[in-house]
C-alpha positions in Angstrom: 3.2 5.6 -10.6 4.9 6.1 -14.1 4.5 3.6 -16.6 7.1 3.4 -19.3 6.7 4.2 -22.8 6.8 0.4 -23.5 4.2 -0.8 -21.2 1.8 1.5 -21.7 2.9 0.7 -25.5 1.5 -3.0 -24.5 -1.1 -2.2 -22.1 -2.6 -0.6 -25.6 -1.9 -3.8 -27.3 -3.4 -5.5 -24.9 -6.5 -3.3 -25.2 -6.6 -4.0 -28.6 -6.0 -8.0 -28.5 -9.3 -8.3 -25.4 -8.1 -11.3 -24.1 -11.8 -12.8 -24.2 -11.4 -14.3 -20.8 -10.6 -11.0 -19.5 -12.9 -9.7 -21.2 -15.9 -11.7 -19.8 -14.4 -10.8 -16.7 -14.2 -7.1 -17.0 -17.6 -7.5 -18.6 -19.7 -9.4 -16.4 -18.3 -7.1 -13.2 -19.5 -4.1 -15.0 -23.0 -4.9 -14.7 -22.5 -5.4 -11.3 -23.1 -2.9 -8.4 -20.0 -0.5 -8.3 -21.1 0.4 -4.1 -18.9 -1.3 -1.9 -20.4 -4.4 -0.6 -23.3 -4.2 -2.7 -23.7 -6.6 -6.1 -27.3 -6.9 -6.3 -28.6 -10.5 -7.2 -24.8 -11.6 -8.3 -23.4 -13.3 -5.8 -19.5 -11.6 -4.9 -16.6 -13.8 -5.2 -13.2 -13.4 -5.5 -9.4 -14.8 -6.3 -6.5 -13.2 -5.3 -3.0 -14.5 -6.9 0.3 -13.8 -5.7 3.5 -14.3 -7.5 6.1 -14.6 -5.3 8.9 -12.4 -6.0 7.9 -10.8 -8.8 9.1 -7.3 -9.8 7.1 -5.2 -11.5 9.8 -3.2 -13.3 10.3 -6.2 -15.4 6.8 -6.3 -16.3 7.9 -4.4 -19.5 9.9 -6.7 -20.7 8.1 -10.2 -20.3 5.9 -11.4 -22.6 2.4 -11.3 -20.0 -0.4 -11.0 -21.9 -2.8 -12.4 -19.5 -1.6 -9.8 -17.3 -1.0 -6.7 -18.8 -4.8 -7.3 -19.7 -5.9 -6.9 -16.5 -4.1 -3.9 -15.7 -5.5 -2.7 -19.2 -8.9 -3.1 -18.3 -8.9 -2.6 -14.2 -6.4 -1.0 -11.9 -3.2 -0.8 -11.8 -1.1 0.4 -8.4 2.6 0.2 -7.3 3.6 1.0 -3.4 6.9 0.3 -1.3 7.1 -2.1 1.3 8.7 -1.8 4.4 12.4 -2.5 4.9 14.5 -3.0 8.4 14.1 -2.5 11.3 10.5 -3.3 10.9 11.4 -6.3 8.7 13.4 -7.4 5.9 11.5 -7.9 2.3 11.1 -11.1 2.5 8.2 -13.6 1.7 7.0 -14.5 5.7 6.2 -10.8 6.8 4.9 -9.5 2.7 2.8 -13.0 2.1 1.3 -12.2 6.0 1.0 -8.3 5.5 -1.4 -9.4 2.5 -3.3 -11.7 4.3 -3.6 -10.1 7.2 -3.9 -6.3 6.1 -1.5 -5.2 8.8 2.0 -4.2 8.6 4.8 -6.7 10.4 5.3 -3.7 13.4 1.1 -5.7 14.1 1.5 -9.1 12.9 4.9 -9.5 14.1 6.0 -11.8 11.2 9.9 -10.7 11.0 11.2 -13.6 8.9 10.7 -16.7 7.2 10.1 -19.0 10.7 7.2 -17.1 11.6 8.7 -16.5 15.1 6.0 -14.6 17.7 3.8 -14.3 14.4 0.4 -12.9 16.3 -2.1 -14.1 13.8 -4.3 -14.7 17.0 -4.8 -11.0 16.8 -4.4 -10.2 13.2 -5.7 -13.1 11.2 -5.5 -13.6 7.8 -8.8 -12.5 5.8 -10.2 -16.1 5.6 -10.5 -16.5 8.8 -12.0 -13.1 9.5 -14.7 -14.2 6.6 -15.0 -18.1 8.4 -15.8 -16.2 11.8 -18.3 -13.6 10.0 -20.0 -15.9 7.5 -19.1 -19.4 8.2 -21.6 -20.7 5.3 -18.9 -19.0 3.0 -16.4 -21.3 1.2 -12.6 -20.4 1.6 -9.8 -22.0 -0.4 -6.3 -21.2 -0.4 -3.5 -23.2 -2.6 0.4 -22.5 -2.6 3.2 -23.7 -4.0 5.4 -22.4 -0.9 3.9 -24.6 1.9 3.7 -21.6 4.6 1.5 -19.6 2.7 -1.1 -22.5 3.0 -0.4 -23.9 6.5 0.7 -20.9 8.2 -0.3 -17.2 7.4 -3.7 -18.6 5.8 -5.3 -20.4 9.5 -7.1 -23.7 9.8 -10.2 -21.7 9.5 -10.0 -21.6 5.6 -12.3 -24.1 4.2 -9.4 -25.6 2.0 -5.7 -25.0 2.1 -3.7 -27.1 0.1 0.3 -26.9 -1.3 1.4 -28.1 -4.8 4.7 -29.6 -5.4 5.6 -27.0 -7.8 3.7 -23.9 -9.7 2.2 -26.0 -12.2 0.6 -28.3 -9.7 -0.2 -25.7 -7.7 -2.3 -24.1 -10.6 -3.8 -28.0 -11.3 -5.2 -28.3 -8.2 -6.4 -24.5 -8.4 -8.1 -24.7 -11.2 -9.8 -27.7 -10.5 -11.5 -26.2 -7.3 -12.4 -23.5 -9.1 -14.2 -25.5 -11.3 -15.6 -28.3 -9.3 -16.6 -26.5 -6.0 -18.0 -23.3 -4.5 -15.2 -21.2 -3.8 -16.2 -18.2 -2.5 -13.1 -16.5 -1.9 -9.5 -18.0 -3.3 -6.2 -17.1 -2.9 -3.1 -18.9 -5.1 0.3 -18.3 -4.6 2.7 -18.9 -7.4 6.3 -19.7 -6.5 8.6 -20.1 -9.4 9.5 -16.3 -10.2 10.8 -16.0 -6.7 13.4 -18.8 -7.6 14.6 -17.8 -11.0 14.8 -14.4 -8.9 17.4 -15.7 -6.3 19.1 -18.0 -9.2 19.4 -15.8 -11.9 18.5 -12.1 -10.9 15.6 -10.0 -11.9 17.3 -8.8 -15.4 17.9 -11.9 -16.5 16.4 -13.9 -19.4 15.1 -16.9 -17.0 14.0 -14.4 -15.0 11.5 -12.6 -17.7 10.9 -16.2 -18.8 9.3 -17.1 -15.6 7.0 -14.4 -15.3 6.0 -15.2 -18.9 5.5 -18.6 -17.4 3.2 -17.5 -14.4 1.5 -15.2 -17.3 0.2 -18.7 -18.4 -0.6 -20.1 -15.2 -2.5 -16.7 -14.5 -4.5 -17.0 -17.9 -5.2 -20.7 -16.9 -6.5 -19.6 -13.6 -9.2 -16.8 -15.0 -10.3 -19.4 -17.7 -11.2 -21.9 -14.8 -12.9 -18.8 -13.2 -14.7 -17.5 -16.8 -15.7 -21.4 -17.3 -17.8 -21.7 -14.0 -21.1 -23.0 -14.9 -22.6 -20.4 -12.6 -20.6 -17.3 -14.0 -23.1 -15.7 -15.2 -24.9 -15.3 -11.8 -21.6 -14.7 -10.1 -19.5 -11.3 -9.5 -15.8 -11.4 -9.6 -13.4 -9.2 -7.9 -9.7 -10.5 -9.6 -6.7 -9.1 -7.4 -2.5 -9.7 -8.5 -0.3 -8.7 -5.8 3.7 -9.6 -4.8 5.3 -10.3 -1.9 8.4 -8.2 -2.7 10.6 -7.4 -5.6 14.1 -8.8 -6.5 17.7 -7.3 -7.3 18.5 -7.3 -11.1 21.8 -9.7 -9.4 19.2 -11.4 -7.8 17.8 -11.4 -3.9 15.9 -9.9 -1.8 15.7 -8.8 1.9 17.2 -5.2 1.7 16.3 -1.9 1.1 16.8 -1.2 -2.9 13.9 0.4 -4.8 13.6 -3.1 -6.5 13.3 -5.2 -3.5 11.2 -3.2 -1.9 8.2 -2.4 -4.9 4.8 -4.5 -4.9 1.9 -4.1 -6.6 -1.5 -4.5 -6.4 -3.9 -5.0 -9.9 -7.4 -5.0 -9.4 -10.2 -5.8 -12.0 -14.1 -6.2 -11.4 -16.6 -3.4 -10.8 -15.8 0.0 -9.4 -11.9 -0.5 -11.4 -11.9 2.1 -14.3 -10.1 0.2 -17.7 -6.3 1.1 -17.6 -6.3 3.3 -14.3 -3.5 4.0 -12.5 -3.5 4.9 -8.4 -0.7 5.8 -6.4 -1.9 5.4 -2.9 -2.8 2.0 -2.6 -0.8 -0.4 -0.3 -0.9 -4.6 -0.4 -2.5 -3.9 2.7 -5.2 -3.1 1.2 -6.2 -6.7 -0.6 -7.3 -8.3 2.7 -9.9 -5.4 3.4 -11.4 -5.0 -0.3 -11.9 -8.9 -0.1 -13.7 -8.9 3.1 -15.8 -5.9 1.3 -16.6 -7.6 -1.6 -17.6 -10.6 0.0 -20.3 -7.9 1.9 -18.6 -8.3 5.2 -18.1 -4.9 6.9 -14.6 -4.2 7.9 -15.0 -3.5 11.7 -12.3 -0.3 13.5 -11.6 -2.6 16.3 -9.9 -5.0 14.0 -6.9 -2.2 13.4 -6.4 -2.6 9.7 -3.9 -0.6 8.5 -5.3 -1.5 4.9 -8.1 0.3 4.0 -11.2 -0.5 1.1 -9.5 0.8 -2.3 -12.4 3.0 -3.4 -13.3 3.7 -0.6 -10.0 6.0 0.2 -10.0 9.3 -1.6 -7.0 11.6 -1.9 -5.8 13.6 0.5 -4.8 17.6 -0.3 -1.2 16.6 -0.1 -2.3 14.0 -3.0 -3.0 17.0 -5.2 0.3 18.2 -5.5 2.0 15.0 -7.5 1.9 17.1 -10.5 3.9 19.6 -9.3 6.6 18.0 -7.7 10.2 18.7 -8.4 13.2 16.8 -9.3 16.2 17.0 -6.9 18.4 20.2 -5.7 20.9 19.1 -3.2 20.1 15.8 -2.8 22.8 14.5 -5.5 22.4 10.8 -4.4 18.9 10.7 -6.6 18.5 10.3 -10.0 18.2 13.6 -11.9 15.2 13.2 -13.3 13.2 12.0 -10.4 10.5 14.2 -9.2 9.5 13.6 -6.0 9.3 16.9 -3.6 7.9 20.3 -3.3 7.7 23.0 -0.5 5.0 24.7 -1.3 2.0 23.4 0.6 -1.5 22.4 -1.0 -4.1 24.9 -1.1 -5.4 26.2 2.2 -2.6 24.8 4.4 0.6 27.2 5.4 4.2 26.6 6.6 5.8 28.9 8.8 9.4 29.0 8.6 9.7 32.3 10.7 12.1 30.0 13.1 14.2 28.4 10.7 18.0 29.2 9.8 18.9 29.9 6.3 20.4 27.3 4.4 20.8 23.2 4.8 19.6 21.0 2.0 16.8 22.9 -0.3 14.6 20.0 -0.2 14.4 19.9 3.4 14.3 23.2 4.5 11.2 23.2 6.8 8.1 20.9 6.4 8.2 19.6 2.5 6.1 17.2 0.6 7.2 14.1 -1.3 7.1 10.4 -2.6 8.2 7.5 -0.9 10.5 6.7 -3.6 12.3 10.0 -3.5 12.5 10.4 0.3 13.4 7.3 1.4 16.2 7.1 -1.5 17.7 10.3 -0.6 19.3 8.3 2.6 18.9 4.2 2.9 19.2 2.2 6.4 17.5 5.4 8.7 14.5 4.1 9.7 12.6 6.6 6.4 11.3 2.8 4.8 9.4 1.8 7.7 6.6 5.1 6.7 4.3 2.5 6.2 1.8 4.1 7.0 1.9 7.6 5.0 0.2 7.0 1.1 1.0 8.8 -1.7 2.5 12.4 -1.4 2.9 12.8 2.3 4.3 16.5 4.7 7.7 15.6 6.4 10.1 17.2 8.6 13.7 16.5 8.2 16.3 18.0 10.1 18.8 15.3 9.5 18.4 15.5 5.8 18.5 19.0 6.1 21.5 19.6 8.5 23.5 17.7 5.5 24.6 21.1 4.0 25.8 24.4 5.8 23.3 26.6 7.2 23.3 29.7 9.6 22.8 29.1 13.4 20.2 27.3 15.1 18.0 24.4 15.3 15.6 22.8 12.3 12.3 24.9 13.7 9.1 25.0 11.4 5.4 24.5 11.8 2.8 23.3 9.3 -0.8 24.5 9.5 -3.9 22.9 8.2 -7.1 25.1 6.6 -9.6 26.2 9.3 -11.9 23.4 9.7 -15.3 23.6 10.7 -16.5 22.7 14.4 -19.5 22.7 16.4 -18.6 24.7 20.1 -19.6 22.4 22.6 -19.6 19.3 20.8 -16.5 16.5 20.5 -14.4 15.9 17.6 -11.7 13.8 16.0 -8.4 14.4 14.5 -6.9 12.1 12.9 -4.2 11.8 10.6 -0.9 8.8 9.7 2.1 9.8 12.0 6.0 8.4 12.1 7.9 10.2 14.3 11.7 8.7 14.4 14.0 10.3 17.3 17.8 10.0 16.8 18.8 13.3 18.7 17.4 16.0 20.3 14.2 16.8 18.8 10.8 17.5 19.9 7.0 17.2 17.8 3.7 19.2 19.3 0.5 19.0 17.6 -1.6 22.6 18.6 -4.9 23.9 17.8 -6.2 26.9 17.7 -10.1 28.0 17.6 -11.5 31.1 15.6 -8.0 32.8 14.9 -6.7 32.4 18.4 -3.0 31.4 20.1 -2.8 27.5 19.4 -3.3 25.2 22.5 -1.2 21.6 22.9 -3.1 18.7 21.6 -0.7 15.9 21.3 3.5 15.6 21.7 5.9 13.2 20.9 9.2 13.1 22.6 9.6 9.1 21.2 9.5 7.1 18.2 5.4 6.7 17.0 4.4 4.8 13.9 0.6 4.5 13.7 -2.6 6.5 12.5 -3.7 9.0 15.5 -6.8 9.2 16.6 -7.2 11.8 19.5 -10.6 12.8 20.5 -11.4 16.1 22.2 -14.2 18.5 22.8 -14.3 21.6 21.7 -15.0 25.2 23.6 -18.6 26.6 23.5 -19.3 29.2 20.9 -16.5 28.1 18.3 -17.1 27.6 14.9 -13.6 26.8 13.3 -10.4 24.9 14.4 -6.5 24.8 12.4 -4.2 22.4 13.4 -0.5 23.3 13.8 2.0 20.5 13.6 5.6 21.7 14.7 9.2 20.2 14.3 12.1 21.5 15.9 15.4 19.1 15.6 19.0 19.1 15.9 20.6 17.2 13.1 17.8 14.3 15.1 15.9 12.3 12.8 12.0 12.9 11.2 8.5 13.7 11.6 5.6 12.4 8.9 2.3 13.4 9.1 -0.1 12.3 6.5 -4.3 11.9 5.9 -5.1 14.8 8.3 -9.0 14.9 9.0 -11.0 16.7 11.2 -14.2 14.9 12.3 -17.4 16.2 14.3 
């Protein structure tokens, strides 16, 4: 994520100023167990706040102090939602993507109506912590009525609406300070209408998150003034549904409509850090963690515990990304793609014509903001899935500029991995494989050197995190994993997270 020169000009500031009730929080969590689930005699609470609508490239130019000190003393991570055909940005599928920690392609939350929503499934993180520890004490207060009546279940302890932001926070902060709230979530509304009023570069815009700046300051004061504080251990989360147009709207594709956030402070969050593979998806797991309850495979999170994610090797190779070649439609400056693989992995282009677009020619590497904005409306937003710096194959990007005969053909391969000969393993690695042509995708392996084998194919459209189990032949000792692309101006293959498990 880059942080302009004026931010990080007032995240310093905001160092320097200590809000002391962000402070106390920062404070108090640091004496606190940084393991995952584990906070000694303190009990684990936590509130999570989301401000409908609001875009974090205007966070620059607000007046937020409140905020800009917790991203100054806890993490701070921007991601990219998902845009159609999986759903439109708007506030039904991100406010249920947050609660629930699955993307809309699970919970099936499309629009505002909440049509063939399956929160029976994938329920929000309240009722997940009702059902796992029903003594804890769940409150959830918004100022858009769904949010509390519908992707928040009668489970929850508490769910209540306010008539408008500021009675929304009331109400908030008198829970907080009257009852037992174990875990809390507020939703702010107010940005998200000077968004669609006035546009996200607007004056009443900026004024409005200057305004839920305040509410946010009131909220941690209720939670710093807790008679029990002291004993207690706060996690403090910030997230957004979805961004807005600097005209104003959301719903579409743009970079702006489609950035979130999430800010995290408490233990384990390094002062002023800065991640770029953390998703909103990821809020309704860490919760459920914090609170000590163990986030179980079968419930198919896509969001994971942040912390307990480390970087993949195609992670390592932000640094050394490039800024465009061919593609002319990006900005100049943005760097966002390489072709030269992270150590111990190879691409063999023995197949491929010469030519096509540079950026594209065979497997690459590269950002979801420089990928997806090389061509809007093609399916390349809905890579939900992929964090960070992820491999892709292209060959309708690619086939965008003149190149000798023949079809797209290339094949990454992953470092010899270690296995036991005899015994079963796992790969597993992110996958969306989009068809629009013919095309074809064939995961091999190969043991000790030898020809690879067929482990997996795809002949139509995937989006989901593989899992393919498999035993391996007596007597081997090492496995690679070849993952090949061969396309005719088709669409794209992402593969991202690649383990090997024993």
């Amino acid at each position: 994520m880059h942080l302009t020169r004026s931010l990080r000009a007032a995240l310093a500031a905001a160092v320097a100023a200590t809000l002391p009730l962000v402070a106390a929080v920062q404070a108090d969590a640091a004496g606190s167990s940084d393991t995952a689930g584990t906070h000694g005699a303190k009990r684990p609470k936590s509130l999570v706040i989301g401000i409908d609508g609001a875009t974090f490239a205007a966070f620059d130019k607000a007046g937020m102090p409140n905020i800009k000190n917790l991203m100054a003393t806890g993490m701070t991570a921007t991601s990219n939602l998902y845009a159609a055909p999986m759903a439109p940005t708007s506030s039904g599928p991100g406010w249920s993507s947050i609660a629930t920690g699955v993307w809309p392609d699970k919970h099936k939350v499309v629009d505002n109506a909440f049509t063939g929503a399956d929160f029976a499934r994938y329920p929000d993180y309240a009722t997940r912590m009702e059902a796992a520890a029903p003594a804890l004490n769940t409150l959830v207060v918004g100022t858009w009525s769904p949010v509390a009546t519908t992707v928040f279940g009668p489970a929850t302890d508490t769910r209540l609406t306010g008539a408008d932001d500021a009675d929304t926070t009331a109400k908030a902060v008198s829970r907080l300070a009257s009852t037992d709230a174990d875990a809390t979530f507020v939703h702010l509304d107010e940005v998200d209408g000077a968004g669609h009023s006035y546009g996200a570069a607007s004056p009443t815009y900026l004024n409005a998150l200057t305004t839920a700046d305040a509410r946010v300051g009131k909220l941690l004061q209720a939670v710093t003034s807790r008679p029990a504080y002291g004993d207690e251990d706060w996690l403090i989360m910030l997230t957004a549904d979805h961004g807005h147009t600097d005209g104003g709207g959301h719903g579409g594709n743009s970079q702006q409509e489609r950035q979130t956030f999430v800010i995290a402070n408490g233990a384990g969050f390094a002062p002023g850090s800065v991640r770029h593979d953390v998703k909103v998806t990821d809020v309704a797991p860490t919760v459920l963690d914090h609170a000590g309850i163990t986030v179980d495979p079968a419930w198919r999170l896509d969001g994971e515990v942040i912390g307990a994610a480390a970087p993949d090797a195609f992670d390592t190779l932000r640094p050394s990304l490039r800024t465009r070649v061919d593609e002319s439609g990006l900005p100049s400056t943005r760097k966002g793609w390489t072709n030269t693989p992270p150590s111990g992995w190879t691409i063999d282009n023995s197949a491929m014509p010469t030519g096509g677009v540079t950026e594209w020619r065979g497997w690459s590497f590269a950002t979801d903001e420089f990928w997806t904005n090389a061509a809007l409306g093609q399916g390349r937003e809905t890579n939900v899935r992929a964090r960070d710096v992820f491999a892709l194959a292209d060959s309708d990007e690619w086939d965008d500029k003149a190149h000798g005969a023949g079809q797209f053909d290339s094949t990454l391969i992953s470092p010899a991995f270690a296995v036991t000969g005899g015994a079963p393993a796992t790969v597993s690695y992110a996958t969306h494989y989009k068809v629009d042509g013919p095309q074809t995708g064939d995961v091999l392996i190969s043991y000790d050197g030898g020809a690879p084998q067929p482990l997996k194919s795809y002949r139509t459209d995937v989006n989901t995190v593989e899992r393919i189990a498999f035993g391996v032949p007596a007597g081997v000792t090492s496995a690679r994993l070849h993952f090949r692309y061969t396309g005719t101006n088709s669409a794209f293959w992402t593969v991202d997270r690649v383990s090997l498990t024993r």
